[in-house]
TISEMI-698971 format. One line per 10 residues: number of its first residue (from 1); their letters; for each residue x, z, y of N, C-alpha, C, CB. Coordinates in steps of 0.2 Angstrom, whole numbers, plus 2048, in hexadecimal, padded with zeros to 3 digits. Atoms other than C-alpha are relative to their C-alpha. Glycine has a CB too. Example, Ala and Ser with C-alpha at 12.3 -4.5 7.8 and 13.67 -1.06 7.14 Angstrom:
<nodes>
1) as) 804,800,7FA,83E,827,7EA,804,800,806,7FB,806,800; 7FC,7FF,7FA,844,824,7FB,7FC,803,805,802,7F9,802 .
</nodes>
This chain:
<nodes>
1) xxxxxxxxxx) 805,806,800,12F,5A1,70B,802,7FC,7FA,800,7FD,807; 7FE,806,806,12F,595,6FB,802,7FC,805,7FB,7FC,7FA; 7FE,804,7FB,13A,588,6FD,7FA,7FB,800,807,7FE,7FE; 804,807,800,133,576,700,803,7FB,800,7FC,7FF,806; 7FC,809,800,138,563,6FF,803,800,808,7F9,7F8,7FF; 7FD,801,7F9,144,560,70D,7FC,7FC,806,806,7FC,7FF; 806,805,7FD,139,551,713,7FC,803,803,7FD,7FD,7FC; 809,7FA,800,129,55D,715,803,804,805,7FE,807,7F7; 7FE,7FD,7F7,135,567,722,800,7FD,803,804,803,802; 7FF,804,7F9,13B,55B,72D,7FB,7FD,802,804,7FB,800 .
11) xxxxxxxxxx) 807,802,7FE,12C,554,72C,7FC,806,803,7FB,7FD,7FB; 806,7FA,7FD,123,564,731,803,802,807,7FE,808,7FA; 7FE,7FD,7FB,130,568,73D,801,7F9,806,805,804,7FD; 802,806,7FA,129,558,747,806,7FB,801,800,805,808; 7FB,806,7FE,13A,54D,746,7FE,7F9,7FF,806,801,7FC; 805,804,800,131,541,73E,7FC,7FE,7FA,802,7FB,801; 803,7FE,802,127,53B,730,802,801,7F9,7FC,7FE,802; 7FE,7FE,805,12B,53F,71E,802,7F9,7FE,7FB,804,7FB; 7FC,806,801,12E,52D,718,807,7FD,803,7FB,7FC,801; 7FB,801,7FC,13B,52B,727,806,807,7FF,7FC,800,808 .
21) xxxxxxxxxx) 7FA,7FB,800,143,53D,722,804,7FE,7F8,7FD,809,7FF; 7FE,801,805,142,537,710,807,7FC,800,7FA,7FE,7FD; 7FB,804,7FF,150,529,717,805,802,803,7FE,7FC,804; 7FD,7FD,7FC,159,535,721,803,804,7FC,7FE,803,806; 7FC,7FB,806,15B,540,711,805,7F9,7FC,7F7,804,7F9; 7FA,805,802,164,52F,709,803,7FD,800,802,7FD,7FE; 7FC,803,7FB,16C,529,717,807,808,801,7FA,7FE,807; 7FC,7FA,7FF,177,53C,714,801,802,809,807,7FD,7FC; 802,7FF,7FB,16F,541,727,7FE,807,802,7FD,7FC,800; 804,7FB,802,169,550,721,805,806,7FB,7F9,7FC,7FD .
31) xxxxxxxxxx) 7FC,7FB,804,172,562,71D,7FB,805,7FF,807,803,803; 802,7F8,801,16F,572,716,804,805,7FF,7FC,802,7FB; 7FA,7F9,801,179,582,718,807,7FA,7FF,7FE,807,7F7; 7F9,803,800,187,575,71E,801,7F9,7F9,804,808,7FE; 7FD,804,806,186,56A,70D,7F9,7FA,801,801,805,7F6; 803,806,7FF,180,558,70F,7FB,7FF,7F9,807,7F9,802; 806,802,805,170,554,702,7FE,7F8,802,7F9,805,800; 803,808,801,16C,542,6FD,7FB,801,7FF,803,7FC,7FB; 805,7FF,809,15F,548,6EE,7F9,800,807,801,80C,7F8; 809,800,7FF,14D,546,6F3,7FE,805,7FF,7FB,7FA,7FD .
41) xxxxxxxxxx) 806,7F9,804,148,553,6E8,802,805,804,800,803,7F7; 7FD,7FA,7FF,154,55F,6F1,7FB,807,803,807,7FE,805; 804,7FC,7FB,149,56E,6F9,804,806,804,7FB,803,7FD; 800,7FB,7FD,14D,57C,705,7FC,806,804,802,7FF,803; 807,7FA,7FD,146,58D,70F,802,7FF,806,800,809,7FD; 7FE,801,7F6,143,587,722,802,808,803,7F5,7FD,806; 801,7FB,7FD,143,599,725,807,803,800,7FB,804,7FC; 7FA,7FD,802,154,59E,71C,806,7FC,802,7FF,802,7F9; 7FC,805,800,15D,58D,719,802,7FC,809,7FD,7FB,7FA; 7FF,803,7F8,167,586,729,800,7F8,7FF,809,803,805 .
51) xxxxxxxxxx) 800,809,800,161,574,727,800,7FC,808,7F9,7FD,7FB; 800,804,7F9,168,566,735,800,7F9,7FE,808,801,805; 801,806,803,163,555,736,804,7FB,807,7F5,7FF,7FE; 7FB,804,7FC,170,549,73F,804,806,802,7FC,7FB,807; 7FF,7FB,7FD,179,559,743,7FD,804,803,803,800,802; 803,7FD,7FD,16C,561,74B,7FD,805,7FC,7FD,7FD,804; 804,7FB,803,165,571,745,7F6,800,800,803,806,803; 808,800,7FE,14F,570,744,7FD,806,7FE,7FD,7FA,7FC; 805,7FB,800,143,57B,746,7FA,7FF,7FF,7FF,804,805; 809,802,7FF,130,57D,743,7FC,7FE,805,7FB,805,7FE .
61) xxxxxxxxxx) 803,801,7FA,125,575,751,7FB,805,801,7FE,7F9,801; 805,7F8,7FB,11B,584,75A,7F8,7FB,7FF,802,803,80E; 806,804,7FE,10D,576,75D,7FE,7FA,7FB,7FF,7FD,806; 800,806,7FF,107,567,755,7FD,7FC,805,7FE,7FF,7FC; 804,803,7FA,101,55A,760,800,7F9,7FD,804,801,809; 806,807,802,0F7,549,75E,7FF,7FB,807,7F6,805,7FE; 802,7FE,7F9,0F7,53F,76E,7FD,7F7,7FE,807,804,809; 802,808,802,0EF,529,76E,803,7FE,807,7F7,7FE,7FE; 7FF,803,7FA,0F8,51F,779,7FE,7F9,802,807,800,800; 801,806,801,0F5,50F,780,805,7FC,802,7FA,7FF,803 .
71) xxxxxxxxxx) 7FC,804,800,103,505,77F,803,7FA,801,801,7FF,7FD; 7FF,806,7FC,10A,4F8,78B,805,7FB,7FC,803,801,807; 7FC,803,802,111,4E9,787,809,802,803,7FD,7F9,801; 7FA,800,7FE,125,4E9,789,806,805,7FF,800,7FE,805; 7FE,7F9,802,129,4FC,77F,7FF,7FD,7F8,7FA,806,803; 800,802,807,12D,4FE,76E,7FE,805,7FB,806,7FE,7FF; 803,7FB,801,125,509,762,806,804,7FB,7F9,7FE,7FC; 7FE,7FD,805,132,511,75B,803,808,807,807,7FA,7FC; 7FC,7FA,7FB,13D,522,762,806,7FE,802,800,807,7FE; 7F9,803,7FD,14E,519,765,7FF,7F9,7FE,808,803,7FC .
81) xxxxxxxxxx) 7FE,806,802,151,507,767,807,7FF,801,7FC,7FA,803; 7F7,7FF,7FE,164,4FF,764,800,7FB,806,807,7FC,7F8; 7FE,804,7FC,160,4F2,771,7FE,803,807,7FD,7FB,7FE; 801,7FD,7F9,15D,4FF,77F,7F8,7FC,803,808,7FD,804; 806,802,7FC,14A,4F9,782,7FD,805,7FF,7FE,7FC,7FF; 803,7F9,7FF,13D,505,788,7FD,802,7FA,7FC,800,805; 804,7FF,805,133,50F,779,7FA,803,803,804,804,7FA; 808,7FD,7FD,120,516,77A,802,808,801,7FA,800,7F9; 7FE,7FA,7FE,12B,528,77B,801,801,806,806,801,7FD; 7FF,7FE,7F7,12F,524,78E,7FA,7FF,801,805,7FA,805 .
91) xxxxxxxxxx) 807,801,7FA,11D,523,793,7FC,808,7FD,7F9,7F6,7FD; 805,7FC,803,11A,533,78A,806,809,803,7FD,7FD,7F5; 7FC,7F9,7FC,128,53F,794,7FD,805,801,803,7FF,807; 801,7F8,7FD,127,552,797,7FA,801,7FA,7FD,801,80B; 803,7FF,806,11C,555,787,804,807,7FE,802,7F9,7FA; 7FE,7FA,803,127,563,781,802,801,7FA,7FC,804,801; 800,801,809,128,55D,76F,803,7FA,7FF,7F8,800,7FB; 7FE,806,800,130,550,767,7FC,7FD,7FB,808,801,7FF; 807,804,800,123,542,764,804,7FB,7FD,7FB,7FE,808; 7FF,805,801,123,533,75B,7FB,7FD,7FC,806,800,7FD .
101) xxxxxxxxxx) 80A,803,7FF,115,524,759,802,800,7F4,7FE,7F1,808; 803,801,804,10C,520,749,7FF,7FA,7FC,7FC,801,801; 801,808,802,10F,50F,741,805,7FA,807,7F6,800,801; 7FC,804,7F9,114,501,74D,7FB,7FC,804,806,7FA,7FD; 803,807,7FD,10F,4F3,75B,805,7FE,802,7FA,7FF,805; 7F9,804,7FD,11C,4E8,75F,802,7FF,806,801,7FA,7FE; 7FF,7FF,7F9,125,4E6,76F,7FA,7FC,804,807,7FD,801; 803,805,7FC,119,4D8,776,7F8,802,7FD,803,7F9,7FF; 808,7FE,801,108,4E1,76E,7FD,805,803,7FF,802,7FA; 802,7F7,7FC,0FE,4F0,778,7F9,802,7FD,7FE,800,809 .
111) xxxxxxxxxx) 806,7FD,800,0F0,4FA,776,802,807,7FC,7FC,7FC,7FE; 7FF,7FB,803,0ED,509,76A,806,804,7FC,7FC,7FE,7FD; 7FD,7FE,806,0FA,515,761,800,806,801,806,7FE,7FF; 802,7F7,801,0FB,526,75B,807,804,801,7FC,802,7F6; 7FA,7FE,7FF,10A,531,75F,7FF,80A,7FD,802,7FE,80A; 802,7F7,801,10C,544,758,808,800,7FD,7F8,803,7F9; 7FD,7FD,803,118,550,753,801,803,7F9,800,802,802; 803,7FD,805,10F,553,743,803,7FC,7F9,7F7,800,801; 7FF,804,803,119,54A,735,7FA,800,7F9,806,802,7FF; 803,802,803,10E,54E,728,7F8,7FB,802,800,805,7FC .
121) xxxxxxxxxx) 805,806,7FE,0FE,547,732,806,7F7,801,7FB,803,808; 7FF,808,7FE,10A,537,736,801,7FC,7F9,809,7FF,805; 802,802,807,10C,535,723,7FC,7FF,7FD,801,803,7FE; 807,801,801,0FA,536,71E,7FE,7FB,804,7FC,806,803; 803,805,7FD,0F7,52A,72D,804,7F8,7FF,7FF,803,809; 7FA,804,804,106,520,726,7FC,7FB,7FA,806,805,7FC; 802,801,807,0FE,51E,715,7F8,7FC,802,7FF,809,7FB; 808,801,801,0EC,51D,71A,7FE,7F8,807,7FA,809,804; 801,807,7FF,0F1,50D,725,7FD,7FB,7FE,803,7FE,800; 802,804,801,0EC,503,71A,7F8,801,7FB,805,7FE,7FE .
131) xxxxxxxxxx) 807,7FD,803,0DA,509,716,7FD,801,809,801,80A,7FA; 804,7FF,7FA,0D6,50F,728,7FE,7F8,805,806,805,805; 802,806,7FA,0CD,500,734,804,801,807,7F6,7FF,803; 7FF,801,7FB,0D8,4FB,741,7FF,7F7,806,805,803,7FE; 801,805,7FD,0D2,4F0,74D,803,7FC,806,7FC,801,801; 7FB,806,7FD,0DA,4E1,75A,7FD,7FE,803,803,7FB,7FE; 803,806,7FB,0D5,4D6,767,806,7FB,800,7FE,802,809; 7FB,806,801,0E1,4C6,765,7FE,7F9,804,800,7FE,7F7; 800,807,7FB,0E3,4B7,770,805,7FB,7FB,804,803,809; 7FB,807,806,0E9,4A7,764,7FE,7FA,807,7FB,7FD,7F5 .
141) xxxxxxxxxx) 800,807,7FE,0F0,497,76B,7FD,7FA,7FD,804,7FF,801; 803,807,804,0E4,488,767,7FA,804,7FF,805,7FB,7F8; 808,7FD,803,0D2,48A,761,801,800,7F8,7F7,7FA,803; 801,801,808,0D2,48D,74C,7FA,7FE,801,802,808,7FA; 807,803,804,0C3,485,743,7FD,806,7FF,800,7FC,7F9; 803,7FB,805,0B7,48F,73A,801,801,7F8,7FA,7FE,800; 7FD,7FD,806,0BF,48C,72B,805,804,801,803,7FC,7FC; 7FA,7FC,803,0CD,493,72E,7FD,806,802,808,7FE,802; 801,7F8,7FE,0C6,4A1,736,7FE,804,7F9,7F9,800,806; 804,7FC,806,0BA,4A5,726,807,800,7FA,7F7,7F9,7FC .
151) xxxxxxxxxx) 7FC,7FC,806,0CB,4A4,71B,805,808,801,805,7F9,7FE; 7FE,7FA,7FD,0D2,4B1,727,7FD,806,7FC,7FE,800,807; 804,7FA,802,0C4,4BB,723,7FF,802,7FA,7FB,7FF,803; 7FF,7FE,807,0C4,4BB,712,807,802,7FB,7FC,7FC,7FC; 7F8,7FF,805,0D9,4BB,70D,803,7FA,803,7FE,800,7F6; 7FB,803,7FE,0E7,4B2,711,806,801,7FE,800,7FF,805; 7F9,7FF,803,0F8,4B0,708,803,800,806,803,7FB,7FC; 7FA,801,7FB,105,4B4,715,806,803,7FD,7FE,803,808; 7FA,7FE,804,117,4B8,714,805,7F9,7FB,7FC,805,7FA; 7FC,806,805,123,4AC,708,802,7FA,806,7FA,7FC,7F9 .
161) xxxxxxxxxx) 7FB,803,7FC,127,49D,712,7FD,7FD,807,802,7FB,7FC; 805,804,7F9,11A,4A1,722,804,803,806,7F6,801,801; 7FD,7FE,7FB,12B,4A7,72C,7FE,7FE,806,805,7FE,7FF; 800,802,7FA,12B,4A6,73E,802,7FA,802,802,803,803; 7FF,807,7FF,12B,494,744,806,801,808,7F7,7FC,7FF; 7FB,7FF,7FB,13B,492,750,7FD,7FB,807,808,7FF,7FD; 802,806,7FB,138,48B,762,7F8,807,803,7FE,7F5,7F9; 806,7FC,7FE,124,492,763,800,807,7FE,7F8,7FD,7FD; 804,7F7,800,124,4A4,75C,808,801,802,7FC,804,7F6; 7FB,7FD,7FF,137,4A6,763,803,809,801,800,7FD,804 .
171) xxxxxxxxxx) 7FD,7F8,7FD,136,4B9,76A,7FE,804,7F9,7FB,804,806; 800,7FC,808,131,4BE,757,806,7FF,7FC,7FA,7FE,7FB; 7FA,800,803,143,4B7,751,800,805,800,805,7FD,803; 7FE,7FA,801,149,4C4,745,7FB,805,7FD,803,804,807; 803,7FD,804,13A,4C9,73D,803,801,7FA,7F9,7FD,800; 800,800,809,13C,4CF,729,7FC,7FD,7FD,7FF,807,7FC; 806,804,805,136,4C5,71D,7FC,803,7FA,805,7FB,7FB; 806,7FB,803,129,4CA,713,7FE,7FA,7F9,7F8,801,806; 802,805,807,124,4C3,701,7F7,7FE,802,801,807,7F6; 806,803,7FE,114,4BA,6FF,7FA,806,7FE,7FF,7F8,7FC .
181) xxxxxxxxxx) 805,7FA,802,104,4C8,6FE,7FA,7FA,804,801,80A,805; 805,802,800,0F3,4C3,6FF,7FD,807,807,7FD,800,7F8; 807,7FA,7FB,0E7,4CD,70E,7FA,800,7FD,7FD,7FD,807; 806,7FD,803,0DB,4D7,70C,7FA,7FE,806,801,808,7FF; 805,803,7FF,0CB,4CF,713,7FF,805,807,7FB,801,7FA; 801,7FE,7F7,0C8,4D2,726,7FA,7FD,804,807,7FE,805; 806,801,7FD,0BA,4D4,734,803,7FE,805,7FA,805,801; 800,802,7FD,0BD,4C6,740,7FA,7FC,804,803,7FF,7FD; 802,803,7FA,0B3,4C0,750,800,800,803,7FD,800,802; 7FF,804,7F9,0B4,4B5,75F,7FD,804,805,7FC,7F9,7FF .
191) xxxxxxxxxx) 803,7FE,7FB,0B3,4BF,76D,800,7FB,808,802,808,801; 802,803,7FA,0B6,4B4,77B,804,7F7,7FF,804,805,806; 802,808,801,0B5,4A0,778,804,7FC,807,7F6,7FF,7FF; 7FA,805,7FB,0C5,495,780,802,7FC,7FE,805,802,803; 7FB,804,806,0D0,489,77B,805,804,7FE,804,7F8,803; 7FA,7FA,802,0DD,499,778,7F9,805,800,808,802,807; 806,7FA,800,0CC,4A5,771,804,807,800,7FA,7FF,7F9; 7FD,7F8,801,0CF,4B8,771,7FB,801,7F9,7FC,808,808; 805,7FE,808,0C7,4BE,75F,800,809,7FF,806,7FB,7F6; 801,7FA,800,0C4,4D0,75A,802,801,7F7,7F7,802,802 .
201) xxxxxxxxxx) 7FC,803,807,0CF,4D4,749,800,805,7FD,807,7FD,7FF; 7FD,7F8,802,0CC,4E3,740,801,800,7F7,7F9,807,802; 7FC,801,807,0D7,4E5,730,7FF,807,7FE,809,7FD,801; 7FF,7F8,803,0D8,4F3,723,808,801,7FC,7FA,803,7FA; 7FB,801,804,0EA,4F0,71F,805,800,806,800,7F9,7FA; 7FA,800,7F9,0FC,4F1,72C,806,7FE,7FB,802,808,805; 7FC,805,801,107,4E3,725,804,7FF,806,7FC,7FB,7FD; 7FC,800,7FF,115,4E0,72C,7FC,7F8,806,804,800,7F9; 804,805,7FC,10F,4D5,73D,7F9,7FA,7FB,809,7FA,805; 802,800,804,102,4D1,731,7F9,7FA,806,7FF,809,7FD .
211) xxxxxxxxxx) 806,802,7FB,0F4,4CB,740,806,7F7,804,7FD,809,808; 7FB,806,7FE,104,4BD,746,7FF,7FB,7FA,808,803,801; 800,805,807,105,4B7,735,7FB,7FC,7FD,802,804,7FA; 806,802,804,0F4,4B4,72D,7FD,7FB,808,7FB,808,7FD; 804,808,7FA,0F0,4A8,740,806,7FB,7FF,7FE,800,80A; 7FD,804,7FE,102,4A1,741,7FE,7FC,7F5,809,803,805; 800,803,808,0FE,49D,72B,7FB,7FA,803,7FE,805,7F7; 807,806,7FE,0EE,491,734,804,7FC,806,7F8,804,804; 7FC,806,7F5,0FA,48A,745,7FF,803,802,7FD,7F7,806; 802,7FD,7F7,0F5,495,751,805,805,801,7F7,805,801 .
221) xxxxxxxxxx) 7FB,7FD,7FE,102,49F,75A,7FB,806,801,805,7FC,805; 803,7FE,7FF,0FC,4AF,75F,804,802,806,7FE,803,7FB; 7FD,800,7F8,0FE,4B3,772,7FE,809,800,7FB,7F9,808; 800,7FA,7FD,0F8,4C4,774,7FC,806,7FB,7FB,7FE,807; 804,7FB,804,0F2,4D4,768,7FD,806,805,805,803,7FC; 802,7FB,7FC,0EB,4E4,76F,7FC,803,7FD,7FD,7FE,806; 805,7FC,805,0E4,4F2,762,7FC,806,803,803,803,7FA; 803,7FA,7FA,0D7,4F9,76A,7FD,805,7FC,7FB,7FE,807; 804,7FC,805,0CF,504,75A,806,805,7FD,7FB,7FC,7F9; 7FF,7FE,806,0D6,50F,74D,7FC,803,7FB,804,802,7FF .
231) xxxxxxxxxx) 806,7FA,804,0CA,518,740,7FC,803,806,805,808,7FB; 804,7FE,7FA,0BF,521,74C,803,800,806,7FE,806,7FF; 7FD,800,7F7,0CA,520,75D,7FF,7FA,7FF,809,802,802; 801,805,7FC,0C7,513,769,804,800,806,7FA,800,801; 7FB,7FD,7F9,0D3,50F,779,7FD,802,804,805,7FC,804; 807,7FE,7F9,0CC,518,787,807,802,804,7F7,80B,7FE; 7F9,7FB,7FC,0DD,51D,790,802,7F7,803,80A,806,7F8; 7FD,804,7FC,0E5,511,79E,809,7FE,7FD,801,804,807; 7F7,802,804,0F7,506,798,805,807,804,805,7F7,805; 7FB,7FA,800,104,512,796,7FF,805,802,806,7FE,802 .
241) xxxxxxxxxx) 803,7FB,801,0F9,51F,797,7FD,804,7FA,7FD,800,803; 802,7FE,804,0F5,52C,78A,7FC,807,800,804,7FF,7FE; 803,7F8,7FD,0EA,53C,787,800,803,7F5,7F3,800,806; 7FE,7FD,809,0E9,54A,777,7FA,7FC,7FE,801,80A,7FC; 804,803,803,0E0,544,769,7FC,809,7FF,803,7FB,7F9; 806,7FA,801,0D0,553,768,801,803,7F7,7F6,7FC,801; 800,7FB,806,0D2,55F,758,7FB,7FA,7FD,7FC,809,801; 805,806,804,0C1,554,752,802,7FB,7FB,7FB,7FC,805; 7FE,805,800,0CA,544,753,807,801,7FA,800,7FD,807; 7F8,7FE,806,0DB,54C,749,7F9,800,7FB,808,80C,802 .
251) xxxxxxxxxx) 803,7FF,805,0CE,551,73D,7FC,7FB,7FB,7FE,804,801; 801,804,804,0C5,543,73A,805,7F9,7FC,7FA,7FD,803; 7FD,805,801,0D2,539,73A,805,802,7F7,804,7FE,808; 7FE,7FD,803,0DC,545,72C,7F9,7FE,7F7,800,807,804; 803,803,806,0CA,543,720,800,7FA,7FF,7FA,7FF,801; 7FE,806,803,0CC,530,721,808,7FE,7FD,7FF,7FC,807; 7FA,802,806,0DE,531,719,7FF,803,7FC,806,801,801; 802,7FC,805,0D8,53E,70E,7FB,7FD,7FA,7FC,805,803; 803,804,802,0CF,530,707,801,7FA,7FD,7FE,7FF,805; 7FF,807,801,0D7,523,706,804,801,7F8,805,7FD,806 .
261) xxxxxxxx) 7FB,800,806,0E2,51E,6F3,804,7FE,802,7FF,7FD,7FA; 7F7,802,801,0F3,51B,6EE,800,7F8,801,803,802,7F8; 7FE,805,7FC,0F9,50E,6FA,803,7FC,7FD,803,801,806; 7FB,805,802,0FF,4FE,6F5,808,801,801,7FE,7F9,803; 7F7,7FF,7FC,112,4FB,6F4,800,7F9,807,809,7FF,7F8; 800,800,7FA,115,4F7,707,808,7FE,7FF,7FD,807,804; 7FB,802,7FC,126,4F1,706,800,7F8,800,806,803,7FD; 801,807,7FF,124,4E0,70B,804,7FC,808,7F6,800,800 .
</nodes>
């Protein structure tokens, strides 16, 4: 078998996604036939070469698998946390594969996420974040005007010095700071009219708590998220329930990153 980019295996061989191996390759995590590789470019043959990643030896996954969860508050989207809190991996036991989600929602967000074994789809779906429509239901404290709403909707500077304010946004202590970026123009409407409203927030971009920043940059605290779209999926599954995603849906979702251009730089 030709060889291939190290990355490209571990990714294929479901550990996780290529960007996350690409870290693991220069975090010296990653051997081959015994000898530790930093180099990005390095390549091997999955077939021949004995490559281990944390010491463990990897193999090609028999299956891919695609599954949408719907994510309770008080879980964390990753596959290990150091603080010993629960991740979206415990709701997704006895699978048979080793799974890991697609992006993030933060501990205190729920609704939509995508979970698979398929690194290069998690890659693709990585990339195509910021092009795909993902949509929100949000609950802000205080009613915003209509200005501000309409400057929502067309862009907003956030980032630089619209840190988390100590005291009201306390449980976000510890976010990363993020330089100042401009948004990309979003479809915002008022679905349910209170003095704390619910609004409907669908963005084409996944900034960095991105939906927190651009109400707390107006006063408004944000009390509650919940993404209930992505590109063609919708939540149709019960909290901390999940089901596979249909061949159809992998596919259309595969044309919409197939689609998209070369992604802004994202380290923000």
């Amino acid at each position: 078998m030709p060889q291939e980019r190290l990355q490209k295996i571990i990714a294929a061989a479901g550990i996780t996604s290529r960007r996350k191996a690409e870290e693991l390759i220069t975090a010296g995590r990653v051997s081959v036939n015994d000898r530790i590789i930093t180099e990005l470019g390095a390549k091997a043959d999955p077939e021949s070469d004995r490559i281990r990643v944390n010491g463990r030896p990897i193999r090609a996954s028999e299956q891919k698998l695609y599954f949408l969860l719907n994510k309770p508050k008080g879980y964390v989207s990753t596959a290990n946390d150091p603080q010993g809190r629960p991740t979206v991996l415990d709701l997704v036991r006895g699978i048979g594969a080793r799974l890991y989600p697609i992006g993030r929602l933060d501990y205190h967000s729920e609704g939509l996420l995508l979970l698979t074994n398929d690194g290069d789809f998690a890659e693709q779906m990585t990339h195509a974040s910021f092009a795909i429509p993902k949509t929100y239901l949000v609950k802000v404290s205080g009613r915003p005007t209509e200005e501000a709403i309409r400057k929502l909707r067309s862009g907003i500077v956030i980032g630089g010095d619209d840190q988390v304010r100590p005291g009201k946004s306390a449980r976000y202590a510890g976010t990363r700071a993020m330089k100042p970026v401009r948004t990309a123009p979003a479809r915002i409407t008022l679905v349910r009219d209170a003095p704390n409203p619910w609004y409907e927030v669908t963005l084409v971009e996944g900034r960095n708590r991105q939906i927190h920043r651009m109400f707390e940059r107006l006063g408004h605290f944000v009390e509650k998220i919940k993404r209930v779209r992505f590109g063609p999926l919708q939540l149709d599954v019960e909290p901390g329930s999940y089901r596979p995603l249909s061949g159809a849906e992998v596919r259309r979702l595969k044309q919409m990153a197939a689609q998209v251009p070369a992604a802004p730089n994202r380290k923000t």
